[in-house]
KOLVEX-437359 format. One record per residue (C-alpha): residue in one letter; x, y, z. Coordinates in nm, 2 decimals. Example, Ala and Ser with C-alpha at 12.3 -4.5 7.8 and 13.67 -1.06 7.14 Angstrom:
2
ronu A x 1.23 y -0.45 z 0.78
ronu S x 1.37 y -0.11 z 0.71
//
This chain:
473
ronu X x 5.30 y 7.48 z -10.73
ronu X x 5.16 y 7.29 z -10.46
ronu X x 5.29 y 7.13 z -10.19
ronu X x 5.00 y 6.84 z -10.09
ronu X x 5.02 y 6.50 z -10.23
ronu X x 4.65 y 6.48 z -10.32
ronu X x 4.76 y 6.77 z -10.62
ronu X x 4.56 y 6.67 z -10.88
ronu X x 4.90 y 6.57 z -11.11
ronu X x 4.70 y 6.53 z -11.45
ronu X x 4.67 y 6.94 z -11.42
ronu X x 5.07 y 6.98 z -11.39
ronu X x 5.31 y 7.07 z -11.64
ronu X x 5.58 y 6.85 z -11.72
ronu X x 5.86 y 7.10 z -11.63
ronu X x 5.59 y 7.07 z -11.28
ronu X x 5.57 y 6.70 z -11.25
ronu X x 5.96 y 6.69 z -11.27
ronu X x 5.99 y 6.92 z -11.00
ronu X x 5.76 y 6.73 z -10.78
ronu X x 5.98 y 6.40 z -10.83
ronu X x 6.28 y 6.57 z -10.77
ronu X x 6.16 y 6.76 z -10.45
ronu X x 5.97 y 6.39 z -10.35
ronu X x 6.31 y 6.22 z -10.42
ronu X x 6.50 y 6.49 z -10.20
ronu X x 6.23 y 6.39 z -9.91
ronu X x 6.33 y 6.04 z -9.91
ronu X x 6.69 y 6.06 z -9.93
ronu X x 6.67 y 6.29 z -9.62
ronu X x 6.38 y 6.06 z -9.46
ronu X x 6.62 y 5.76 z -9.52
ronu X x 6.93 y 5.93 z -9.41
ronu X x 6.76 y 6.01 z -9.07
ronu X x 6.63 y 5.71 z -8.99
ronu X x 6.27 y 5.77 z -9.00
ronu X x 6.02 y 5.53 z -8.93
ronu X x 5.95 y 5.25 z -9.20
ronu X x 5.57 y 5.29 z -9.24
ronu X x 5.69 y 5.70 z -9.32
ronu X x 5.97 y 5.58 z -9.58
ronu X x 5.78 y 5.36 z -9.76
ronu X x 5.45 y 5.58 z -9.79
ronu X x 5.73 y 5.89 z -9.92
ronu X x 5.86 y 5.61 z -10.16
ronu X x 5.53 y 5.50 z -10.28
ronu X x 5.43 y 5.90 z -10.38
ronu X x 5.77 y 5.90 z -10.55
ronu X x 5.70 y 5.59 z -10.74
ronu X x 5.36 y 5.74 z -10.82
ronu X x 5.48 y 6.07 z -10.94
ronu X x 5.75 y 5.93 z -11.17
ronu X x 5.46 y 5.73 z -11.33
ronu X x 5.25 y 6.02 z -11.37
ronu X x 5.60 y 6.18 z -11.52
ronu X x 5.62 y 5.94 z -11.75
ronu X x 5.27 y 5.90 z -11.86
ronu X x 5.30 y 6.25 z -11.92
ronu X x 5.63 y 6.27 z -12.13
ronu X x 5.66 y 5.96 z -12.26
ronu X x 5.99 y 5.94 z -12.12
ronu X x 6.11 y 5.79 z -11.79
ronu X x 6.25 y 6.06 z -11.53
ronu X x 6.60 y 6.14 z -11.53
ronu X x 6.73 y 6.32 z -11.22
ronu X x 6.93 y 6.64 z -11.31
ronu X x 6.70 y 6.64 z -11.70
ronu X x 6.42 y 6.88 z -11.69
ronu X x 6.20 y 6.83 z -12.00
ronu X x 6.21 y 7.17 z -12.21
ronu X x 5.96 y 7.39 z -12.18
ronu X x 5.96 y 7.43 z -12.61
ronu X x 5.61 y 7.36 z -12.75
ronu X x 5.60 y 7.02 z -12.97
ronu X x 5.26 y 7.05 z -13.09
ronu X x 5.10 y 6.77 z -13.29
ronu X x 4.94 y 6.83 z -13.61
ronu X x 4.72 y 6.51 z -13.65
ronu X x 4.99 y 6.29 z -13.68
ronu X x 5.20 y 6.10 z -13.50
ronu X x 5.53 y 6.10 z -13.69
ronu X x 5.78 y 6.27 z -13.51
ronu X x 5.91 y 6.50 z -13.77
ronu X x 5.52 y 6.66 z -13.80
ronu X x 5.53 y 6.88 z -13.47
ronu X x 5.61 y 7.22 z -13.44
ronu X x 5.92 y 7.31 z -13.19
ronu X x 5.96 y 7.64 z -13.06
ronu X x 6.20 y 7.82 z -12.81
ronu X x 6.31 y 8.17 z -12.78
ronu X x 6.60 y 8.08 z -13.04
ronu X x 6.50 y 7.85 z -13.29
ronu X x 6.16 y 7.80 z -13.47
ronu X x 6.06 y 7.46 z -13.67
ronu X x 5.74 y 7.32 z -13.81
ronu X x 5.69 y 7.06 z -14.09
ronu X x 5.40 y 7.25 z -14.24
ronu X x 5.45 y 7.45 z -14.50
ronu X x 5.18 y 7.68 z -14.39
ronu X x 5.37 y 7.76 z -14.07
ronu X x 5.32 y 7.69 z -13.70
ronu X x 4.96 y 7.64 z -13.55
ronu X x 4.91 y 7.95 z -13.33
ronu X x 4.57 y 7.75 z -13.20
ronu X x 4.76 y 7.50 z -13.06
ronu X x 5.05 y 7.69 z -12.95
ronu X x 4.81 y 7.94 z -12.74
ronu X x 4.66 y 7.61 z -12.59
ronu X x 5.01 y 7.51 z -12.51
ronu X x 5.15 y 7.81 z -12.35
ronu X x 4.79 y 7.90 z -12.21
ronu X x 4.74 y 8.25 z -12.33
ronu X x 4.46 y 8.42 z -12.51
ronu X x 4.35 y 8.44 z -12.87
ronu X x 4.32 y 8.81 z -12.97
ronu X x 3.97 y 8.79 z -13.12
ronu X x 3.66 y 9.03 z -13.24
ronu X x 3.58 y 9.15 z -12.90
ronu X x 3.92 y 9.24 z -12.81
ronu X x 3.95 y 9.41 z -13.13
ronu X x 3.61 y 9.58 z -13.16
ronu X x 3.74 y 9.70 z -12.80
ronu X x 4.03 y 9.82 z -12.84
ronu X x 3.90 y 10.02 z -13.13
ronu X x 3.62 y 10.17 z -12.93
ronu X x 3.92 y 10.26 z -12.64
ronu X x 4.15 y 10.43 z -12.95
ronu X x 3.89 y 10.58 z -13.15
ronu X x 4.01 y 10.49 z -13.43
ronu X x 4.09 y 10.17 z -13.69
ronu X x 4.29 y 9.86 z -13.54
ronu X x 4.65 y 9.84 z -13.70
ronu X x 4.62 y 9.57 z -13.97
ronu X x 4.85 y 9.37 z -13.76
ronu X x 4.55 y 9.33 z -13.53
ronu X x 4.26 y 9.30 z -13.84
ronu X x 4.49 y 9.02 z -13.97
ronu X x 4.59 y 8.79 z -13.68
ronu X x 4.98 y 8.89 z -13.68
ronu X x 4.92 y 8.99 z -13.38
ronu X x 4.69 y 8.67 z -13.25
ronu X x 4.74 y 8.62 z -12.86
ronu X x 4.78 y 8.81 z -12.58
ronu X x 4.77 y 8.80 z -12.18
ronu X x 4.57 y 9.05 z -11.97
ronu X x 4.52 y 9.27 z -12.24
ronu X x 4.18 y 9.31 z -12.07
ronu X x 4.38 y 9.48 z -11.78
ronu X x 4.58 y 9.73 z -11.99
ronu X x 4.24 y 9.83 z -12.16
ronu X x 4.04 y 9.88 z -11.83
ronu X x 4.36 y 10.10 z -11.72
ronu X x 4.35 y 10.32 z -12.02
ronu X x 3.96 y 10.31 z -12.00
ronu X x 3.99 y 10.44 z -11.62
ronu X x 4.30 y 10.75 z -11.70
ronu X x 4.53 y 10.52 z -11.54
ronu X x 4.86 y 10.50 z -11.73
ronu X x 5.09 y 10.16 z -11.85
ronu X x 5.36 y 10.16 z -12.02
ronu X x 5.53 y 9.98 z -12.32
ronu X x 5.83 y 9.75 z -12.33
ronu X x 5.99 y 9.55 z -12.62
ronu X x 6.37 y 9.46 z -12.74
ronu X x 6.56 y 9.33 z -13.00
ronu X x 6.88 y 9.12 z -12.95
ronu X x 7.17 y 9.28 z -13.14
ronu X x 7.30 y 9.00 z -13.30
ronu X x 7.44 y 9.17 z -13.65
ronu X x 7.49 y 9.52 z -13.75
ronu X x 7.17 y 9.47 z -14.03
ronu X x 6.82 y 9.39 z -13.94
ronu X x 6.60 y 9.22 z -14.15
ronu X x 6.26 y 9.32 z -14.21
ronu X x 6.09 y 9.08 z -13.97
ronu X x 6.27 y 9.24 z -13.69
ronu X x 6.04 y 9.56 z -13.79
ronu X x 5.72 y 9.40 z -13.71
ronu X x 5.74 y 9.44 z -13.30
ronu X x 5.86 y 9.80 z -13.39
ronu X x 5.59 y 9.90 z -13.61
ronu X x 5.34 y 9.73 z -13.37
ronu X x 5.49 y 9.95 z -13.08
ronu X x 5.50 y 10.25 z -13.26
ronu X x 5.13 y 10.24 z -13.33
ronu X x 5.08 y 10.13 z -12.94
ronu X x 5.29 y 10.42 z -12.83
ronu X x 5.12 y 10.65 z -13.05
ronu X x 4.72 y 10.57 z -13.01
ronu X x 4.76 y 10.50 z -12.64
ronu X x 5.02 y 10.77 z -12.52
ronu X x 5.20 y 10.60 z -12.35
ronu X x 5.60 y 10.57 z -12.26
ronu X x 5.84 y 10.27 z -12.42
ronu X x 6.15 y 10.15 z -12.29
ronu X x 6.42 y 9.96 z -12.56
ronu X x 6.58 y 9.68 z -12.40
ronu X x 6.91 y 9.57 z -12.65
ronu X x 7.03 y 9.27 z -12.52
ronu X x 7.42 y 9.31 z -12.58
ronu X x 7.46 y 9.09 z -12.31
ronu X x 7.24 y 8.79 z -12.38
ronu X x 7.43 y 8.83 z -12.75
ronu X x 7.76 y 8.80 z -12.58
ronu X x 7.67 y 8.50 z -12.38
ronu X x 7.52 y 8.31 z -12.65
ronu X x 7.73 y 8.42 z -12.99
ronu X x 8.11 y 8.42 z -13.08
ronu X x 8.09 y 8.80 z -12.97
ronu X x 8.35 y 9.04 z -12.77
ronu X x 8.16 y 9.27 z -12.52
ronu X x 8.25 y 9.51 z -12.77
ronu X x 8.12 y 9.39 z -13.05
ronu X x 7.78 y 9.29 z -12.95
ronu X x 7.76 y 9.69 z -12.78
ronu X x 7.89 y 9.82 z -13.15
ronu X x 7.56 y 9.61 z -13.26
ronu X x 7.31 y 9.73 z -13.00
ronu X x 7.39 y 10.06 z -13.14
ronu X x 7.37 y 10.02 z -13.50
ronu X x 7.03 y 9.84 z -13.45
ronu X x 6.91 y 10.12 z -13.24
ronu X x 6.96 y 10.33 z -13.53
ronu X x 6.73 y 10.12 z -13.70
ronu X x 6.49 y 10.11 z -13.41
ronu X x 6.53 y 10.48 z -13.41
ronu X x 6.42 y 10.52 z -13.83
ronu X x 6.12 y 10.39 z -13.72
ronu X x 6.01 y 10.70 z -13.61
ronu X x 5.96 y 10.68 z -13.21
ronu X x 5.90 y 11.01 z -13.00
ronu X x 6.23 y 11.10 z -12.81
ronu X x 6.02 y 11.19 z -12.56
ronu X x 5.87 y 10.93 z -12.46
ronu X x 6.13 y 10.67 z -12.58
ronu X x 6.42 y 10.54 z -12.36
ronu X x 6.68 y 10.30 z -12.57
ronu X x 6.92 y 10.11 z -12.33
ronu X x 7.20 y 9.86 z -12.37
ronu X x 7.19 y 9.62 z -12.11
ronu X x 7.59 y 9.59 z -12.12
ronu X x 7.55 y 10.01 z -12.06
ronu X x 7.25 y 10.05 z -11.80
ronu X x 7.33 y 9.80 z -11.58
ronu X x 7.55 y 9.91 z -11.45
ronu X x 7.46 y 10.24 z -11.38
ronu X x 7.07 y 10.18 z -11.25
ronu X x 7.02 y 10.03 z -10.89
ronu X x 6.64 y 9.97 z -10.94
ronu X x 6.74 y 9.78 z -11.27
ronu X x 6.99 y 9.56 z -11.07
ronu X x 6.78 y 9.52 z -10.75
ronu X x 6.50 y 9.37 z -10.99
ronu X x 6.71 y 9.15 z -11.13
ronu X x 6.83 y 9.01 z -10.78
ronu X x 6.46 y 8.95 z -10.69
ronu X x 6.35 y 8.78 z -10.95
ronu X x 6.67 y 8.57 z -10.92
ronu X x 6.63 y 8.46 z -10.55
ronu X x 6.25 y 8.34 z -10.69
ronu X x 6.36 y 8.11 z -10.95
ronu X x 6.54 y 7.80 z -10.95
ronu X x 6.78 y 7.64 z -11.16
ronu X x 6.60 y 7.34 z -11.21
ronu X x 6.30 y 7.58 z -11.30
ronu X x 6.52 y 7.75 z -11.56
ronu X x 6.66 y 7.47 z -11.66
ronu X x 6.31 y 7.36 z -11.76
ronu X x 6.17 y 7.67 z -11.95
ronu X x 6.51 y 7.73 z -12.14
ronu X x 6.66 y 7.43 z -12.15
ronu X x 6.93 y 7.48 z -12.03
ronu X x 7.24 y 7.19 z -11.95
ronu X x 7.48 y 7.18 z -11.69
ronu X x 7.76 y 7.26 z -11.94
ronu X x 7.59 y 7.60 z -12.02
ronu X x 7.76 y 7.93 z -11.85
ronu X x 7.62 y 8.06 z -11.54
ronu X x 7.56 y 8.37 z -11.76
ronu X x 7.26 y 8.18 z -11.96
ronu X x 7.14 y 8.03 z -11.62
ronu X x 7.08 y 8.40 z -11.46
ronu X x 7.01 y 8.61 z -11.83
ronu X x 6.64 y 8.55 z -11.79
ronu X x 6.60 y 8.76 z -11.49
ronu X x 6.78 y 9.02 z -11.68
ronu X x 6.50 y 9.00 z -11.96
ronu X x 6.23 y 9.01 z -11.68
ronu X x 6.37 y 9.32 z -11.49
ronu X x 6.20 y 9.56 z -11.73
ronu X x 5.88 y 9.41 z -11.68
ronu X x 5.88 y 9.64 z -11.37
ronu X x 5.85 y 10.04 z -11.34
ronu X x 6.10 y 10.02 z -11.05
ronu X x 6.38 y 9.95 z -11.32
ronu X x 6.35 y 10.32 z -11.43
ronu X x 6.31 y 10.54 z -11.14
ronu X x 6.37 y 10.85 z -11.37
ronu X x 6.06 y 10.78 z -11.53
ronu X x 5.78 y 10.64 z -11.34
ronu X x 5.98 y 10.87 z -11.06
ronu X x 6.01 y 10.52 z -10.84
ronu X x 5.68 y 10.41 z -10.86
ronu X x 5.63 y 10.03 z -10.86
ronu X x 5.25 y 10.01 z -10.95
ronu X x 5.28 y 10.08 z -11.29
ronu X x 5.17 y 9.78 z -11.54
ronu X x 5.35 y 9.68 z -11.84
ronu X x 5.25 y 9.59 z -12.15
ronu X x 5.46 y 9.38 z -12.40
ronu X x 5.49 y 9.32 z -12.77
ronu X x 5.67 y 9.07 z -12.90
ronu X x 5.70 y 8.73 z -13.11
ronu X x 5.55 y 8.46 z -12.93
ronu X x 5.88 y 8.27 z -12.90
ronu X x 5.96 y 8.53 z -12.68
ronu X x 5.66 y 8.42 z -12.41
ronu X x 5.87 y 8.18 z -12.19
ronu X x 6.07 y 8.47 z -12.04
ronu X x 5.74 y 8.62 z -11.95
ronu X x 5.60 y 8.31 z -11.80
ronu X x 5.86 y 8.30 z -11.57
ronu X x 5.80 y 8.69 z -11.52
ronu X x 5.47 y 8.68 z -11.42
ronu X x 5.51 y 8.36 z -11.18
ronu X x 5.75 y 8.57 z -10.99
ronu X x 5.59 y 8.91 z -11.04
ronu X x 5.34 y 8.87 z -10.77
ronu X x 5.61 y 8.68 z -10.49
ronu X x 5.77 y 9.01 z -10.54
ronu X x 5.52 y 9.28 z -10.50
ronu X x 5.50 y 9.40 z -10.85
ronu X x 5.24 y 9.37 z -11.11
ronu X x 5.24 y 9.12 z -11.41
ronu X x 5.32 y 9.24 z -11.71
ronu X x 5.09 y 9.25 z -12.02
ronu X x 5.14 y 9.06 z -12.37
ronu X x 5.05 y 9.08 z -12.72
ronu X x 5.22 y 8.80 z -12.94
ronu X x 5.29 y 8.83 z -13.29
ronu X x 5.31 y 8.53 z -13.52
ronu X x 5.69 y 8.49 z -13.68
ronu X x 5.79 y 8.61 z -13.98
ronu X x 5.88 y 8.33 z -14.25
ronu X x 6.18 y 8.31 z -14.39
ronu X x 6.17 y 8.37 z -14.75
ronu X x 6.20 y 7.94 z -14.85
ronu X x 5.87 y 7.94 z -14.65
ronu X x 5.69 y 7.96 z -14.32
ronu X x 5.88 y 7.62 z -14.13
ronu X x 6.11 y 7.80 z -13.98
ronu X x 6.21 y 8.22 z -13.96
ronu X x 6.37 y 8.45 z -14.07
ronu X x 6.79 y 8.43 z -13.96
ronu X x 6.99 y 8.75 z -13.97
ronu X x 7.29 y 8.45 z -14.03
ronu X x 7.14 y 8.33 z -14.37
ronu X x 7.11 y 8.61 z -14.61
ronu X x 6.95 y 8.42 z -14.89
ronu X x 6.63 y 8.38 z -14.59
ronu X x 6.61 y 8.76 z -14.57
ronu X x 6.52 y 9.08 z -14.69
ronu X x 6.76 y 9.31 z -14.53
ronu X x 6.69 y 9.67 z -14.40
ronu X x 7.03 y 9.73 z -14.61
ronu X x 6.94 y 9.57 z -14.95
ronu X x 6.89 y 9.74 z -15.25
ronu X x 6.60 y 9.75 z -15.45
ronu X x 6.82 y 9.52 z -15.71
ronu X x 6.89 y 9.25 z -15.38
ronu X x 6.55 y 9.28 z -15.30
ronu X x 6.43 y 9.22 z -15.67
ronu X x 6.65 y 8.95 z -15.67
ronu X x 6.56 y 8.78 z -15.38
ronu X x 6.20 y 8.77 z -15.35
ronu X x 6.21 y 8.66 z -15.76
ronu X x 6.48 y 8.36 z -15.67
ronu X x 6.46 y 8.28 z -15.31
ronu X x 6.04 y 8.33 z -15.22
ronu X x 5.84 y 8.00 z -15.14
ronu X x 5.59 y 7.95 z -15.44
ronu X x 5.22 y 7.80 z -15.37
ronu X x 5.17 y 7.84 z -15.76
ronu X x 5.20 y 7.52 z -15.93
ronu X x 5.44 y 7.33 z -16.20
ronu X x 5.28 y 7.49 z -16.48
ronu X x 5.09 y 7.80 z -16.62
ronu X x 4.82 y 7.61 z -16.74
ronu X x 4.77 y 7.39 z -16.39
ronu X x 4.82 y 7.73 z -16.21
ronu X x 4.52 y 7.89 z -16.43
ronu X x 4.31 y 7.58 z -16.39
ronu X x 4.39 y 7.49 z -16.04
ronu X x 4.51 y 7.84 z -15.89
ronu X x 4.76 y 7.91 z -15.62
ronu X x 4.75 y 7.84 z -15.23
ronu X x 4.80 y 8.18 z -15.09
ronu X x 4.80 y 7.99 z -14.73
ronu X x 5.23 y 7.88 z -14.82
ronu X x 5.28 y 8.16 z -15.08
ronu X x 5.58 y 8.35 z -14.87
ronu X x 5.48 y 8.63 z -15.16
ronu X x 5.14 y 8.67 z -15.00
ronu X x 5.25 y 8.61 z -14.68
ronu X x 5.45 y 8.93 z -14.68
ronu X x 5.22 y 9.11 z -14.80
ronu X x 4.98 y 9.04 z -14.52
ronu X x 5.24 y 9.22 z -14.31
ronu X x 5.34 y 9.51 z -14.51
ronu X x 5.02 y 9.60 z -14.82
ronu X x 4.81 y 9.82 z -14.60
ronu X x 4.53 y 9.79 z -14.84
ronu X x 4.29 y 9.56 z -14.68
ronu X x 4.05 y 9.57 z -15.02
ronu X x 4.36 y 9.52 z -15.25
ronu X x 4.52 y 9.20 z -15.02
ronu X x 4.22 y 9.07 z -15.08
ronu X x 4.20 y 9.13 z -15.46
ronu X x 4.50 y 8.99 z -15.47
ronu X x 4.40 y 8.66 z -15.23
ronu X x 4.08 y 8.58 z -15.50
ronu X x 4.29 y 8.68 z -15.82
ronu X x 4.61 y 8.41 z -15.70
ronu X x 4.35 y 8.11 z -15.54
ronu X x 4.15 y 8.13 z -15.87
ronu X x 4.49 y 8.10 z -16.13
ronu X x 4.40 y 8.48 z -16.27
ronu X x 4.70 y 8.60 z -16.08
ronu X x 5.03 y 8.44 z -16.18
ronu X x 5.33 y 8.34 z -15.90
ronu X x 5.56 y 8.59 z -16.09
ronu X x 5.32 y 8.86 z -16.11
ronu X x 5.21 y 8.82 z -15.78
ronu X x 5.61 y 8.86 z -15.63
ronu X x 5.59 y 9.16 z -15.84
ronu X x 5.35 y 9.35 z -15.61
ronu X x 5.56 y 9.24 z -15.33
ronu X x 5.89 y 9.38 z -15.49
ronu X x 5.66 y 9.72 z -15.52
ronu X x 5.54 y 9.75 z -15.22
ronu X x 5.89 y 9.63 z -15.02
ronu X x 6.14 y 9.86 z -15.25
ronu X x 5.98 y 10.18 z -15.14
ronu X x 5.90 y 10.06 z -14.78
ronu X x 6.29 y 9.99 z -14.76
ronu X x 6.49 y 10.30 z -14.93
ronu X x 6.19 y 10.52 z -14.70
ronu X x 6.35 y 10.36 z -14.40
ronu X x 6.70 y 10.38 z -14.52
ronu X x 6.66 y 10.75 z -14.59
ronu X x 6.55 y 10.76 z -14.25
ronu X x 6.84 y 10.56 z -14.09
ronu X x 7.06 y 10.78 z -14.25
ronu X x 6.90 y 11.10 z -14.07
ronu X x 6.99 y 10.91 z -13.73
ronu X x 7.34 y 11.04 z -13.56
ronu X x 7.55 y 10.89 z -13.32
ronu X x 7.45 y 11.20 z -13.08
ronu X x 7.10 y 11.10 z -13.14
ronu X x 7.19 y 10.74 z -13.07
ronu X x 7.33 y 10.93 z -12.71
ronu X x 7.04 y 11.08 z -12.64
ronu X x 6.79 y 10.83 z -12.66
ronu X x 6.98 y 10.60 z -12.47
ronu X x 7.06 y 10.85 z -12.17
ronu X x 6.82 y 10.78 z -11.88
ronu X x 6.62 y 11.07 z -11.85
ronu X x 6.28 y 11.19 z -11.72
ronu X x 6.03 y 11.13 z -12.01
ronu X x 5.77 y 11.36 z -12.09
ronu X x 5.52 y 11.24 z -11.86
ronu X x 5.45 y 11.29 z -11.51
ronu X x 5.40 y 11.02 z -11.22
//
């Protein structure tokens, strides 16, 4: 952020503009309390005056020292009531619309990319082979310096992958698959090595957990993580409550991207309060650290040069924000991201999916009777009050949660779409429509469970040992 008064304050942030006023403030407490000259005082009050105006104008809300605003994305949607914005942070996601979040306001808000046709049509001409339907689709809609990772691959230079989950119960839900399956295809068309980050830790901090507890979870999810069917390989698993302690390069990261951030800044992006534990104040630089190569030394063999690339759910973005600000302050690249869009819970797209609420899930552990039962009770209709307005009107596939899931999960590009024209025009009925999703999500589930079940505790061990990866650098 810069330093000179003339800053052109219409193009700051507000988590900036606060910053300036607090740092403008600082000046003229210390300006007053050494007895500067007048005409210097009263210039240094007038740009604080001016500042807080331009907060304000800003915000709509008058500066209050020691309040960041949060950095969580309340995006309009062509109103001006209140309860019609979307609000997203890395823990909770809200919209009024029953057709979800706009992502084309949220990538104008957090200033990333949209993933389109090009990048696509690119990325297919790199692979040599079809995008994953999470690309054809839009689930995966926005990225950052994609570009980057492509002209890498494009010139034999290597990247690597990096995603997590936070272990938060001992059952995932099927939204928590998407990054995976996304990073599986990633790992497997690009060649490329992952690292696992469970965050145990961040779990601990922010949940009614014991240290214990939230490790039991890291490893039960890995399992899951494990079913998906990564390449040992070329796949490092790692609890941070575990590695910590035992990688210096890891820790030393961690410390740098600390002594680069401040807590006001953190305060800002995460919204933190003063009555929050220092251990939420300092966990972001823990979900930065492996951003860098130098945090695993037994793979990349020390090297600090090598980019990363990151899928995840754009709630997730903020922590990478922060990253690459500091990335460059500390000699190491910035990291790479796709975003995904977030998976609805099952009463419909305003908010997602909660491994807390069962009823909003379909669980990796559920039978094919819960999942029956589920999707035919709990799934968010866009059919209407009756058979015959449904047949005369159709349904709106755009809130169906039934269709919806299927976008993620029915490979079939021709047959989504059969379905899309059959519900919009009233030939396909809302029950006969949740039917298809029951078929296509029993299978997908009892496959993975079967799969889980194959997983040991001594594989568990070996994938999260750090090890040298079947690659050379």
């Amino acid at each position: 952020m810069a330093d000179s008064p003339s800053c052109d304050l219409k193009a700051l942030s507000p988590l900036q503009l606060f910053e300036r006023v607090t740092e403008q403030g600082e000046k003229v407490r210390a300006l007053k309390a050494g007895k500067a000259p007048k005409d210097e005082i009263d210039a240094a009050v007038r740009m604080l005056l001016s500042l807080k105006l331009s907060y304000k104008t800003t915000t709509g809300q008058d500066y209050q020292a020691g309040l960041p605003p949060t950095d969580l994305v309340l995006i309009n949607n062509g109103t001006t009531k209140e309860e019609d914005e979307d609000f997203v942070d890395p823990w909770t996601v809200q919209t009024s619309n029953a057709k979800g979040v706009d992502y084309d306001k949220l990538i104008v808000r957090f200033g990333s990319s949209k993933i389109d046709t090009d990048l696509i049509n690119r990325i297919e001409r790199a692979i040599g082979q079809k995008p994953h339907r999470f690309l054809r689709r839009g689930i995966f809609f926005s990225h950052r310096d994609m570009d980057q990772i492509l002209n890498a691959y494009e010139n034999k230079k290597s990247f690597y992958l990096y995603t997590g989950r936070g272990p938060s119960s001992q059952a995932m839900h099927v939204g928590h698959l998407i990054p995976f399956i996304f990073t599986k295809w990633l790992q497997e068309v690009f060649d490329v090595p992952l690292v696992v980050q469970l965050t145990d830790d961040e779990k601990y901090l922010w949940k009614d957990l014991t240290t214990e507890k939230a490790y039991e979870y890291a490893r039960e999810n890995a399992k899951d993580i494990i079913a998906c069917g990564f390449d040992i390989n070329k796949t490092f698993i790692f609890s941070d409550l575990d590695y910590l302690g035992t990688s210096t390069g890891f820790y030393k990261n961690i410390v740098k991207v600390q002594k680069h951030v401040t807590f006001n800044q953190v305060k800002g992006i995460f919204g933190f309060t003063d009555s929050d534990c220092i251990g939420k104040i300092s966990f972001p630089a823990i979900q930065a650290a492996p951003s860098f190569s130098s945090s695993f030394p037994q793979i990349f063999n020390g090297k600090e040069n090598i980019q990363c690339l990151i899928p995840c759910a754009i709630d997730q973005d903020p922590y990478f924000r922060m990253t690459r600000d500091v990335a460059p302050r500390i000699g190491q690249p910035k990291p790479a991201l796709l975003h995904s869009v977030f998976f609805p819970a099952l009463q419909g797209a305003q908010t997602k999916m909660s491994a807390s609420d069962p009823n909003s899930s379909i669980f990796l552990t559920d039978t094919p009777k819960q999942i029956k039962t589920k999707i035919n009770k709990h799934a968010f209709s866009g059919g209407r009050d009756t058979i015959e307005e449904h047949r005369k009107y159709g349904g709106n596939c755009d809130v169906d949660v039934s269709f919806m899931y299927l976008t993620f999960f029915l490979e079939d590009d021709d047959r989504l779409e059969q379905l899309k024209q059959a519900y919009t025009s009233g030939e396909l009925l809302t029950g006969e429509l949740k039917k298809v999703l029951i078929e296509t999500l029993q299978p997908l589930i009892a496959a993975h469970q079967e799969r889980r079940k194959q997983v040991t505790d001594e594989m568990v061990k070996q994938f999260m040992t750090p090890r040298k990866l079947a690659f050379e650098f």
